[in-house]
Backbone bond lengths (Angstrom), bond angles and torsions (degrees), N, CA, C in turn:
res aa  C-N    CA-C-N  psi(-1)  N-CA   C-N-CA  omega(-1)  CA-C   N-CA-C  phi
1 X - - - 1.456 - - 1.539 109.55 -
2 X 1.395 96.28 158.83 1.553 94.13 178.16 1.678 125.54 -71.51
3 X 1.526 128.42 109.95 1.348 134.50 159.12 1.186 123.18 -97.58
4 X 1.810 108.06 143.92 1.497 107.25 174.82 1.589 82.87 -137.05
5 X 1.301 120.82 126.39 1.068 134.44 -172.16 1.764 114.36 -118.03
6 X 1.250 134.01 104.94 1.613 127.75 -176.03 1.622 93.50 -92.79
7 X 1.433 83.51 159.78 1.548 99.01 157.99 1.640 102.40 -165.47
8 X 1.620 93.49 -152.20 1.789 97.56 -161.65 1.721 124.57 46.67
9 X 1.282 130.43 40.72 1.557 142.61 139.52 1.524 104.19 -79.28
10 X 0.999 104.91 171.44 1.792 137.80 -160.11 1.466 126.55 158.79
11 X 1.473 104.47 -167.58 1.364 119.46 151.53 1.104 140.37 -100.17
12 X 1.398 127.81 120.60 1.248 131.99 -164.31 1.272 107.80 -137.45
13 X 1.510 121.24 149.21 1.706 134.93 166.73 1.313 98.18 -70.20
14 X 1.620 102.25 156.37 1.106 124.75 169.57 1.576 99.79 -66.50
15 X 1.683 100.52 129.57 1.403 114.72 157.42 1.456 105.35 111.61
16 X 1.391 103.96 -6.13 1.417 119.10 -171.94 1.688 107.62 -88.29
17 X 1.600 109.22 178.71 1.113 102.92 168.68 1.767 119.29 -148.17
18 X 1.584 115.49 159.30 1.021 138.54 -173.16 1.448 102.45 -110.07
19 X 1.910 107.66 143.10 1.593 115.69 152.88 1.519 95.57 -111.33
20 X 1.163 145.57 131.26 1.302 158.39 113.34 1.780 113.09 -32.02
21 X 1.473 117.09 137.53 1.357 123.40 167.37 1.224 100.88 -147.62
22 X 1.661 91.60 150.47 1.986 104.81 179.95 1.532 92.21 -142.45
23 X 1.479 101.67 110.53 1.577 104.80 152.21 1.310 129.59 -78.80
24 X 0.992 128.37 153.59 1.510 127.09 -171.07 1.632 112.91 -148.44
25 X 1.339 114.58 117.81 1.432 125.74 -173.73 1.857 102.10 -138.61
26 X 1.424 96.82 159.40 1.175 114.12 177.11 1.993 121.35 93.93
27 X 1.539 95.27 1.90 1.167 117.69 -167.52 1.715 113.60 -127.68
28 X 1.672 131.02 -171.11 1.378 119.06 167.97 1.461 96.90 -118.17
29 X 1.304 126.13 85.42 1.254 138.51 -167.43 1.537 121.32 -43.97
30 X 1.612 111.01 -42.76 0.996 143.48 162.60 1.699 113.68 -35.39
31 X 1.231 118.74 -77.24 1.536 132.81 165.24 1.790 115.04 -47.77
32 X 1.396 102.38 2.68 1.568 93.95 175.78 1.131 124.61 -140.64
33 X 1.604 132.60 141.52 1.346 131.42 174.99 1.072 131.97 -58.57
34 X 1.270 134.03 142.75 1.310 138.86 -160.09 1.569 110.28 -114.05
35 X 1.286 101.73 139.34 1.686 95.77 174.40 1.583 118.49 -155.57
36 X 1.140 128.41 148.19 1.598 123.69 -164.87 1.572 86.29 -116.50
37 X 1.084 124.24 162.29 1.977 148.27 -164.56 1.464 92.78 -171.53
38 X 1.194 89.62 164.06 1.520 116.56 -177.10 1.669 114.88 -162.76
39 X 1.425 116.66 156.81 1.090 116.90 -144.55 1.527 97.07 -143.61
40 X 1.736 155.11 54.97 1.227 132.47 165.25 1.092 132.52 -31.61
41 X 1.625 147.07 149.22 1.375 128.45 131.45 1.597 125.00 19.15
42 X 1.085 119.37 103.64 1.371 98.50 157.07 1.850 113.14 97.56
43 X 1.176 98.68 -52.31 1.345 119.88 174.14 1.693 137.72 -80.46
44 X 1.648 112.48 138.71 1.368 101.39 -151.85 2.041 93.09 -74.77
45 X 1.852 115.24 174.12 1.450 101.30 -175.41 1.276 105.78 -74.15
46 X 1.411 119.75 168.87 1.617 113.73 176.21 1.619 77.49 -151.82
47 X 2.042 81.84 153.98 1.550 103.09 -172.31 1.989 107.83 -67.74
48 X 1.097 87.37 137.38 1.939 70.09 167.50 1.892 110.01 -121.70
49 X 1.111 114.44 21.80 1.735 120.22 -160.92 1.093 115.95 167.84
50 X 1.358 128.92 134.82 1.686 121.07 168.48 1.846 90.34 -153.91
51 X 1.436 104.59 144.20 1.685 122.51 172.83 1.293 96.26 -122.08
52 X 1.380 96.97 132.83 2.007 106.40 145.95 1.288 112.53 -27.77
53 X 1.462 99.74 -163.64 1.517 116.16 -171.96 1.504 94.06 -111.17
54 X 1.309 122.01 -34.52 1.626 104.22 170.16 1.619 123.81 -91.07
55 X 1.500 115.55 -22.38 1.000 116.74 164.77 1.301 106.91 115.27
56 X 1.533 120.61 18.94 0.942 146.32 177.30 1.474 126.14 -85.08
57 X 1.282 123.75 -5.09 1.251 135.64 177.88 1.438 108.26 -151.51
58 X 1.342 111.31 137.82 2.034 107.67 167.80 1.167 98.06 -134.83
59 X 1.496 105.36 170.32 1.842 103.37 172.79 1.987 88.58 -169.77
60 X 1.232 70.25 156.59 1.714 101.74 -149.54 1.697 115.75 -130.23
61 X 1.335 116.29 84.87 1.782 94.91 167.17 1.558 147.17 -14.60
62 X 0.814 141.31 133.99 1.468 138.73 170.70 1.315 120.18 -26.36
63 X 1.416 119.24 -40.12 1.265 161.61 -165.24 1.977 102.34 -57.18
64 X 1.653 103.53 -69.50 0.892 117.87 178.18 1.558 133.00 -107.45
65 X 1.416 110.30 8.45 1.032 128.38 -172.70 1.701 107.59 -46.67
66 X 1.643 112.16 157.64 1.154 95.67 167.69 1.611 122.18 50.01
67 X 1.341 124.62 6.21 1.611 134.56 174.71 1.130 96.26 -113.08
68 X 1.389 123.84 -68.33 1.312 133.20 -139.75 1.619 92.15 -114.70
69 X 1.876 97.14 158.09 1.542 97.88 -177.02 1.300 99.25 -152.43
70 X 1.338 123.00 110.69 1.650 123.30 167.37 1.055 124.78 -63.27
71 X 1.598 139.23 146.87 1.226 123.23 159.11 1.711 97.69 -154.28
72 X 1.297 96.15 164.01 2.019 93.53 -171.47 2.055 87.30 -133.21
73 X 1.682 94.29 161.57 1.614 86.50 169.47 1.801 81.46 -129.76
74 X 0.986 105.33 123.37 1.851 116.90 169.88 1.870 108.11 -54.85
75 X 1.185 94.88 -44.93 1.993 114.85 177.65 2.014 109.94 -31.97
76 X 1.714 94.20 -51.33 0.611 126.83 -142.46 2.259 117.14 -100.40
77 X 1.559 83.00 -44.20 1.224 93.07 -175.95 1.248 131.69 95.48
78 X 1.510 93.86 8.83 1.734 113.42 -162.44 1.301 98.44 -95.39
79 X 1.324 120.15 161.67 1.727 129.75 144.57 1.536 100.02 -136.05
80 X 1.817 108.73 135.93 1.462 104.67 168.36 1.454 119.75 -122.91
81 X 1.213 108.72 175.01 1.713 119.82 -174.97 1.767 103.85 -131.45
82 X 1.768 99.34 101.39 1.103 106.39 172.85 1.872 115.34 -87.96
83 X 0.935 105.68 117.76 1.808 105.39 176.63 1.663 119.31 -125.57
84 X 1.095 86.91 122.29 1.843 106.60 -168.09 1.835 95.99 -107.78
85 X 1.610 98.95 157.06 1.585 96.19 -161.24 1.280 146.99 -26.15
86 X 1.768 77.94 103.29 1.322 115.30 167.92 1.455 111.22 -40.04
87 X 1.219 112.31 137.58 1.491 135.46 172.56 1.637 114.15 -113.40
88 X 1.356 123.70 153.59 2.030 110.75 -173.87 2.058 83.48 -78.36
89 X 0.792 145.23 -49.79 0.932 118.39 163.73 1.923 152.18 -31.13
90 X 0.802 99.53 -30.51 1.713 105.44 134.44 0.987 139.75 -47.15
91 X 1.290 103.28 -33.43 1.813 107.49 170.35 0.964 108.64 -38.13
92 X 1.622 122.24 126.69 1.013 141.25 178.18 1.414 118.06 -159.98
93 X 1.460 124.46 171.92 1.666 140.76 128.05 1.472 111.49 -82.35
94 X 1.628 97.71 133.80 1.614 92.34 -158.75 1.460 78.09 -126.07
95 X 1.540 119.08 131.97 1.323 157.23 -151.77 1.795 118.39 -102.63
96 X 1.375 140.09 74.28 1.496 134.15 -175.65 1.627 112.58 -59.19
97 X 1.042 141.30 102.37 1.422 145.04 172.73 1.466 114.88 -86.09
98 X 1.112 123.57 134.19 1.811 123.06 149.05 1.178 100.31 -125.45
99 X 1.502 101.56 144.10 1.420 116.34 176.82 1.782 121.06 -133.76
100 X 1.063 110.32 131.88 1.783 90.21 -171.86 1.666 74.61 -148.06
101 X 1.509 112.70 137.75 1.451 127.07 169.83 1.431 100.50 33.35
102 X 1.253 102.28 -130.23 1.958 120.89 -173.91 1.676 103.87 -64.20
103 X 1.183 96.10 -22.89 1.800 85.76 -162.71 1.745 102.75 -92.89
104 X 1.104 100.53 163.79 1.983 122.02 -163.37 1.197 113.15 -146.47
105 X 1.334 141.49 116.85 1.318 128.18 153.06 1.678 115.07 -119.39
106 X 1.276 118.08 149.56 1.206 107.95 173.52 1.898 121.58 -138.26
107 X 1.277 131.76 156.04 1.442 124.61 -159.36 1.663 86.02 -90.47
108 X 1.395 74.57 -164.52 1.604 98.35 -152.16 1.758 89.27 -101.11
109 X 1.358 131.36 35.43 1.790 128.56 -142.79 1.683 126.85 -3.11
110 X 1.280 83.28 -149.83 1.493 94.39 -170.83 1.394 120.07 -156.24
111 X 1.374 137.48 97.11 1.306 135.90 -156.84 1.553 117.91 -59.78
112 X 0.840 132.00 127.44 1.651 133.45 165.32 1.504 114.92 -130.49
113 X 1.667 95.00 119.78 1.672 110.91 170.54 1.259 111.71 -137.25
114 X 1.847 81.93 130.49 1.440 92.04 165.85 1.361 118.70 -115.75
115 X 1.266 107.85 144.96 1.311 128.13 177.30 2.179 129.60 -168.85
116 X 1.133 106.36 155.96 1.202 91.55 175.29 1.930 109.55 -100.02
């Protein structure tokens, strides 16, 4: 069946940093776009990252620009979420997406807080 599994969230100080990973099986990983979301308290999810299918293009909100850095290994099955200083605003559940046409899958996330 289809899994997208994250890991690497925690706790972290401000200024610090997180790699995020989402494995993904049961699917052709390869043929599909990748995308990280996130979800605070309170708040509806919003995209924070999405890669092609080769990994040839990313794009990034205003938000996180220049913070955050996607990257996927096809080899592998992976997609990751690089995040450089962290702010407590980040706090989040951070969300693994694939998307190809009609079809969607999404993980089960992965919490990340920062704070001191």
């Amino acid at each position: 069946q289809v899994q997208l599994v994250e890991s690497g969230g925690g706790l972290v100080q401000p200024g610090g940093s997180l790699r995020l990973s989402c494995a993904a099986s049961g699917f052709t990983f390869s043929i599909y776009a990748m995308s990280w979301y996130r979800q605070a308290p309170g708040k509806e999810r919003e995209l924070v990252a999405t890669i092609t299918t080769s990994g040839s293009s990313t794009n990034y909100p205003d938000s996180v620009k220049g913070q955050f850095t996607i990257s996927r290994d096809n080899a592998k099955n992976t997609v990751y979420l690089q995040m450089n200083m962290l702010k407590p605003e980040d706090t989040a559940v951070y969300y693994c997406n694939a998307k190809r046409t009609a079809y969607a899958y999404w993980g089960q996330g992965t919490q990340v807080t920062v704070s001191s």
